[in-house]
C-alpha positions in Angstrom: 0.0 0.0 0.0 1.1 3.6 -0.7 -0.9 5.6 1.6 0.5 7.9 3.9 -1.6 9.6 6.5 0.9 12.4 7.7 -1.1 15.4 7.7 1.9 17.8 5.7 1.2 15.2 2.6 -1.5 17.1 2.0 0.5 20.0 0.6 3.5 18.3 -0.7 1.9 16.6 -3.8 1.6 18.2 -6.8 -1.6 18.2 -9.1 -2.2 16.8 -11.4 -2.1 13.1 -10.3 -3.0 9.8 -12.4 -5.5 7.5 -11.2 -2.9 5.3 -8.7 -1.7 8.2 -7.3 -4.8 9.4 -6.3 -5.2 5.8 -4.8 -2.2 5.9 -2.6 -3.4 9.1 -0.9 -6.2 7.3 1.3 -6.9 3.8 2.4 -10.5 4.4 2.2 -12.2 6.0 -0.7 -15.3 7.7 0.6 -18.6 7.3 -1.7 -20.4 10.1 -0.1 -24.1 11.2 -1.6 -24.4 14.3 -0.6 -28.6 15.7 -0.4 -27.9 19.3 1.0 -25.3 21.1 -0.6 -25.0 23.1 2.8 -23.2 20.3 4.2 -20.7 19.2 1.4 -17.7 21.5 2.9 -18.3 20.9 6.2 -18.3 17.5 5.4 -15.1 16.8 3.5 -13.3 19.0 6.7 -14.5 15.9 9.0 -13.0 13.7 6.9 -10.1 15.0 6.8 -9.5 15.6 9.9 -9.8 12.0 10.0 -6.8 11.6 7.6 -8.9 11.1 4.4 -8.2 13.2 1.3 -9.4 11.0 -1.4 -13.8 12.0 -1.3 -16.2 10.4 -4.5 -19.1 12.5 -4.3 -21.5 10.2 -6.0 -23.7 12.1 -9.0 -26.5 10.1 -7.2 -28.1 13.3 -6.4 -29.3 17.1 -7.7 -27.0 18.4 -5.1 -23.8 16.4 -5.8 -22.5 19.4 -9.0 -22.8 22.0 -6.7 -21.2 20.3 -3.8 -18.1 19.2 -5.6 -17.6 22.8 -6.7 -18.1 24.0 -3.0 -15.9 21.6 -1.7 -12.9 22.5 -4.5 -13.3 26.1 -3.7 -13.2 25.5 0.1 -11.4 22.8 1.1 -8.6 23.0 -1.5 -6.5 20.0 0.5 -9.1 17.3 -0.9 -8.8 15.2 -4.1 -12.3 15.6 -5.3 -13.8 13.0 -7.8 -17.4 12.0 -8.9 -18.7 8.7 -8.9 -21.8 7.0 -10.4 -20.3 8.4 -13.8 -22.3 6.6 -16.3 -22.2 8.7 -19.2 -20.1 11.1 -21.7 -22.3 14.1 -20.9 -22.2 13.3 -16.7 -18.2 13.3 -17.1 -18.1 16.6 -19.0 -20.7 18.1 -16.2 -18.2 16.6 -14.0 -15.3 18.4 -15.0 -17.3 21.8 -15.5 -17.3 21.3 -11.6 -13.9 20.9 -11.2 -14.0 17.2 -10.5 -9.9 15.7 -10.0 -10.8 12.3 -11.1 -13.7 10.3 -11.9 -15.3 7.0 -10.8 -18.4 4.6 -13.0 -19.4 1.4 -11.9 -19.0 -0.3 -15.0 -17.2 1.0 -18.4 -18.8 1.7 -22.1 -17.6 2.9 -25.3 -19.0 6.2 -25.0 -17.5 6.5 -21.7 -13.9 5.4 -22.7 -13.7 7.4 -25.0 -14.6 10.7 -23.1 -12.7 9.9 -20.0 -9.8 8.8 -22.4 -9.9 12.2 -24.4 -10.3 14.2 -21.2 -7.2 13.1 -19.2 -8.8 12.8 -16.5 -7.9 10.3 -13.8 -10.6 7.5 -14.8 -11.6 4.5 -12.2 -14.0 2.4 -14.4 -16.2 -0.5 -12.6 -15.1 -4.1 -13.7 -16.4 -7.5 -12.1 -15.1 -10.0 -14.0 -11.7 -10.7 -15.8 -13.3 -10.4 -19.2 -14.0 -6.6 -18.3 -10.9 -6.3 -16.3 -9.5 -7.2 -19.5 -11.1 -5.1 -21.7 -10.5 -2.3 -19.4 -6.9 -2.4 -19.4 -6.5 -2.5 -23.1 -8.5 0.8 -23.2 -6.0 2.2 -20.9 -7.2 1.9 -17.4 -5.1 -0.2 -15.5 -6.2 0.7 -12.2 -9.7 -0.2 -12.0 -13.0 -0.5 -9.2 -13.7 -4.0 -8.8 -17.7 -3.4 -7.9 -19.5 -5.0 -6.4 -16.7 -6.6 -4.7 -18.2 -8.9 -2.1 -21.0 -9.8 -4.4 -18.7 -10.9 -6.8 -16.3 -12.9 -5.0 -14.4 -10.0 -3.4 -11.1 -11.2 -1.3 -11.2 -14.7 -2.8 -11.5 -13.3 -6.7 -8.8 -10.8 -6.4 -6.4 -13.7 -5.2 -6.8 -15.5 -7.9 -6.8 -12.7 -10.4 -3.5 -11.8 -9.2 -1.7 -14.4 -11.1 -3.4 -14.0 -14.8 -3.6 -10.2 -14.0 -0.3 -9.3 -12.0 -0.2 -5.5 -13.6 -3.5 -4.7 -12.7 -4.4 -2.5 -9.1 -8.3 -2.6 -7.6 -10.5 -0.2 -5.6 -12.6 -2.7 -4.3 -16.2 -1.1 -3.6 -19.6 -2.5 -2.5 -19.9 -4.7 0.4 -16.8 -3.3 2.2 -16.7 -2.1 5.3 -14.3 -1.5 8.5 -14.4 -5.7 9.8 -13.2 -6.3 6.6 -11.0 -3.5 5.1 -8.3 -5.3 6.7 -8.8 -7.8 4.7 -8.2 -6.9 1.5 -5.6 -3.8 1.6 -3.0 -6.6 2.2 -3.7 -7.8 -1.1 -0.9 -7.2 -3.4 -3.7 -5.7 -6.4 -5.5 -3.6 -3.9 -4.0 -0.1 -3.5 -7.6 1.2 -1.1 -10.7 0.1 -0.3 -13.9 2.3 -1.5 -17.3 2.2 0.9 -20.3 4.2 2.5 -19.8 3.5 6.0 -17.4 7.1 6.7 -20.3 9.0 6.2 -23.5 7.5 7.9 -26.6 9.6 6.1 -28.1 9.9 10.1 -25.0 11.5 10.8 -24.6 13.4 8.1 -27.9 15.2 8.1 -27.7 16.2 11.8 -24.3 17.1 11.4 -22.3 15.6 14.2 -19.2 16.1 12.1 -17.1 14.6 15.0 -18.9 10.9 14.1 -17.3 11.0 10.9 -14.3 12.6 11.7 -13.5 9.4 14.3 -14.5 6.9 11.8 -11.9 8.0 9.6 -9.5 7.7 12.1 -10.5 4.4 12.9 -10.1 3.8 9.1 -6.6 5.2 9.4 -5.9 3.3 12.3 -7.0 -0.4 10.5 -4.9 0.7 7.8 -1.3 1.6 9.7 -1.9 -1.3 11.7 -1.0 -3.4 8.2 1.9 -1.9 7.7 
């Protein structure tokens, strides 16, 4: 694993970053929906004072645009991406907002093709070798095995690590902090992607500190590995 979770980090790297770089700066990947835009910035502090950078703000909402912008013109420390990127015309919305990298649950033509032409770090869904496959001849090499538990999560990236040595996973769906530890030993995993850093109850009556000590704890699991 690459991450380090010294806070100085934060201002040492130097945009822009490619897709595994973005992966080494957190062991967790946050997939936050975010409903009230009022809350986005506040938000992303939490979880960063918790150590996280890395924050997919899902486009799973009407608020998530707005919030991304807020939370690049506020909190310039985080590495901001949208997720639930299923089309050409979401990703160019995306970067409109001043996205820093971009995350789908599954990979199309169309897709390719305008995160290829973008340059824009690009974390397409695969779950099975076919599409891991396919994937990497596009270009994408580091790739978001979802859903990971549902498909065979720690078991199936074992054995994909022999056929597929070169490739790196953000395993997402199903993962959660009894079994993160699990799979960021995995020589293909670089970080772990999941909901459970920003509980909606928590979220929407704000108790920032919630989410700010589940990061830690994320942290915590994490260094513990090393």
């Amino acid at each position: 694993m690459g991450y380090t979770d010294e806070p100085s980090s934060f201002h040492i790297r130097v945009l822009p970053m490619n897709t595994l770089e973005i992966l080494k700066c957190s062991p967790v990947m946050p997939v936050i929906v975010i409903q009230d835009v009022d809350t986005a910035v506040d938000l992303a502090r939490a979880l960063l004072a918790g150590n996280i950078r890395t924050l997919e703000v899902t486009l799973r909402s009407d608020a998530a645009l707005t919030a991304i912008r807020a939370i690049r013109d506020q909190v310039p420390e985080a590495l901001v991406g949208a997720g639930t990127v299923r089309t050409a015309q979401q990703l160019d919305a995306a970067l409109e907002a001043g996205v820093q990298f971009a995350v789908s649950p599954g990979l199309t033509p169309e897709l390719s093709k305008a995160a290829q032409v973008s340059g824009i770090p690009f974390l397409p869904g695969v779950a099975t070798a076919s599409e891991a496959m396919r994937a990497a001849d596009q270009g994408f090499v580091v790739q978001k095995l979802f859903p990971a538990e549902a498909v065979g999560g720690i078991g199936l990236l074992k054995a994909w690590y022999g056929p597929l040595p070169d490739l790196v996973f953000c395993p997402t769906g199903g993962v959660h902090a009894d079994n993160m530890g699990a799979y960021l030993p995995l020589p293909n995993v670089e970080c772990v992607g999941g909901s459970w850093l920003t509980p909606k109850q928590a979220v929407q009556d704000r108790q920032w500190q919630i989410i700010t000590d589940l990061a830690r704890q994320a942290c915590e699991i994490a260094r513990n590995l090393k």
